[in-house]
C-alpha beads as a LAMMPS data file, in Angstrom:
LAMMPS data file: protein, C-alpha beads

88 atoms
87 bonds

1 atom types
1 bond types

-500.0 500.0 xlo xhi
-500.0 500.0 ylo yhi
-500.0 500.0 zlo zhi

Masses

1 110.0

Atoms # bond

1 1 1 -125.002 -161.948 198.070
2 1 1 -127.406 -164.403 198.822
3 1 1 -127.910 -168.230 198.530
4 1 1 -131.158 -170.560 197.723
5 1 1 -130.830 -173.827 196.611
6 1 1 -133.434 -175.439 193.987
7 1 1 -135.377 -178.216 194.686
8 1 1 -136.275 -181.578 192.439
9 1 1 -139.814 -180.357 191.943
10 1 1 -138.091 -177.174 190.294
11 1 1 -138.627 -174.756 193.477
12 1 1 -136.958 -172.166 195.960
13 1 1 -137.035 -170.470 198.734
14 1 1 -136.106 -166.704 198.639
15 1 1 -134.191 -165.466 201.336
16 1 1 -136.092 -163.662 204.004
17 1 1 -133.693 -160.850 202.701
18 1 1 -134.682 -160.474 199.610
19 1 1 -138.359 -161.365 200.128
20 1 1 -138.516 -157.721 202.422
21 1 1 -135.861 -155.670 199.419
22 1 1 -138.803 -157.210 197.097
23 1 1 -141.320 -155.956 199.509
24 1 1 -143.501 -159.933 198.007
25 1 1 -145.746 -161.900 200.000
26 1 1 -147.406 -165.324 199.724
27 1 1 -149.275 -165.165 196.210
28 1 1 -147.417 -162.358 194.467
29 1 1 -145.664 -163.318 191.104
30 1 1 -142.265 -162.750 190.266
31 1 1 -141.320 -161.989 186.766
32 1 1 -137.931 -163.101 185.444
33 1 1 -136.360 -161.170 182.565
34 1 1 -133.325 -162.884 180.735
35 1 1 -131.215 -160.980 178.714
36 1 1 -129.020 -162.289 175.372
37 1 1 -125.965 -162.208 177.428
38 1 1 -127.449 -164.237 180.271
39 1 1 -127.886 -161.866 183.239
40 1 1 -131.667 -162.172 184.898
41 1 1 -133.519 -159.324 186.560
42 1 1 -136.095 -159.866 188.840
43 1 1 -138.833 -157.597 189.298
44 1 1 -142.367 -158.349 191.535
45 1 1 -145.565 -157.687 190.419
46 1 1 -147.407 -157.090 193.139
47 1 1 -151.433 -157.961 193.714
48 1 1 -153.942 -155.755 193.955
49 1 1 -155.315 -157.032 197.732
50 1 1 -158.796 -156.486 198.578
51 1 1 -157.794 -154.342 201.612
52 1 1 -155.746 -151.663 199.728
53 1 1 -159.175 -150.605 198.127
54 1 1 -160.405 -149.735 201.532
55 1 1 -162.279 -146.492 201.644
56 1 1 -160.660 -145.675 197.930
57 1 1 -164.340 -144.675 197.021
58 1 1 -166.572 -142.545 198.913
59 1 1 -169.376 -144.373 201.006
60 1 1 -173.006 -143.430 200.182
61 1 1 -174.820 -144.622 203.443
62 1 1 -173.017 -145.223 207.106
63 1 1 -171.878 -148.688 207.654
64 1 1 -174.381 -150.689 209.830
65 1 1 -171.689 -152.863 211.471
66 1 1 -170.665 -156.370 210.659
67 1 1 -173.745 -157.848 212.956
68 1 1 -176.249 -156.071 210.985
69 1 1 -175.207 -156.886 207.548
70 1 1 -175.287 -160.235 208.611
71 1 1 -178.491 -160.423 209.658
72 1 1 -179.845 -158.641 206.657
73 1 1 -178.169 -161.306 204.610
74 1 1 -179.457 -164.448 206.847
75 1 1 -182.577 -162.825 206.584
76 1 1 -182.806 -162.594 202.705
77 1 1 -181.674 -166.261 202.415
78 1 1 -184.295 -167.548 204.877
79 1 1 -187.114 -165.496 202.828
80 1 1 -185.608 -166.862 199.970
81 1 1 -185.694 -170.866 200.703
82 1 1 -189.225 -169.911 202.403
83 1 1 -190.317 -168.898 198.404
84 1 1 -188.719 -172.020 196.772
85 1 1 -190.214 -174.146 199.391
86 1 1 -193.790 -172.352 198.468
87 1 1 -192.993 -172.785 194.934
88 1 1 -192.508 -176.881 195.149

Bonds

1 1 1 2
2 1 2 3
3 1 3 4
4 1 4 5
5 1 5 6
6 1 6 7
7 1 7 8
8 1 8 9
9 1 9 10
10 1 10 11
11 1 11 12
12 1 12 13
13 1 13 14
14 1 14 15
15 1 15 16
16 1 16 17
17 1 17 18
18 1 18 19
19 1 19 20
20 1 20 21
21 1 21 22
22 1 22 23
23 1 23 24
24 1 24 25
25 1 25 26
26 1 26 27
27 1 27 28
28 1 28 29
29 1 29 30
30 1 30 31
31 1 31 32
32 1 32 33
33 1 33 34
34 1 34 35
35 1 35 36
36 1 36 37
37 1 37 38
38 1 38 39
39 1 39 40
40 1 40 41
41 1 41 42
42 1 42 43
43 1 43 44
44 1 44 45
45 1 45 46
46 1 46 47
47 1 47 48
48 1 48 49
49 1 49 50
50 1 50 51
51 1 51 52
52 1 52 53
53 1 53 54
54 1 54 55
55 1 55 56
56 1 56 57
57 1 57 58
58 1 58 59
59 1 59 60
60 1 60 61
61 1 61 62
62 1 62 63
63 1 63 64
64 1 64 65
65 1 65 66
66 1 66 67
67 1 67 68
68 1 68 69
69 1 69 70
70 1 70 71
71 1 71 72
72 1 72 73
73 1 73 74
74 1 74 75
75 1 75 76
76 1 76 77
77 1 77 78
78 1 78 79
79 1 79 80
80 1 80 81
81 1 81 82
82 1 82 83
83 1 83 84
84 1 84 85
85 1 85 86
86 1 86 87
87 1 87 88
């Protein structure tokens, strides 16, 4: 059994414990389900995190690597405030 006392402002902390049988992380929401006669289940619902879509779809062109992309992108904002500078 574990313990967690509640704060003024309405908040716990969940035991380390618990936290890793929950398998949550900073930013996941917990759902609490009451029942008539009182007893509350807790259940997770996990996010979907940008990194667990990693390579879930098929690339269509090799990665450049991190440096390139970023000068591809510094390179389309430069033309870009070049043209609005033009434009004035």
């Amino acid at each position: 059994m574990f313990r967690a006392k509640l704060t003024s402002k309405g908040q716990i902390t969940i035991p380390v414990a618990v936290r890793h049988r929950l398998n949550v992380q900073a930013g996941d929401d917990l759902l609490f389900d009451i029942s008539p006669e009182g007893d509350i289940k807790l259940q997770a619902l996990k996010r979907q995190r940008l990194t667990d879509l990693y390579s879930s779809l098929p690339a269509s062109r090799p990665y450049p690597g991190k440096a390139r992309v970023r000068e591809e992108v510094a390179g389309e904002m430069g033309r870009r405030i070049l043209k609005k500078e033009k434009d004035l």
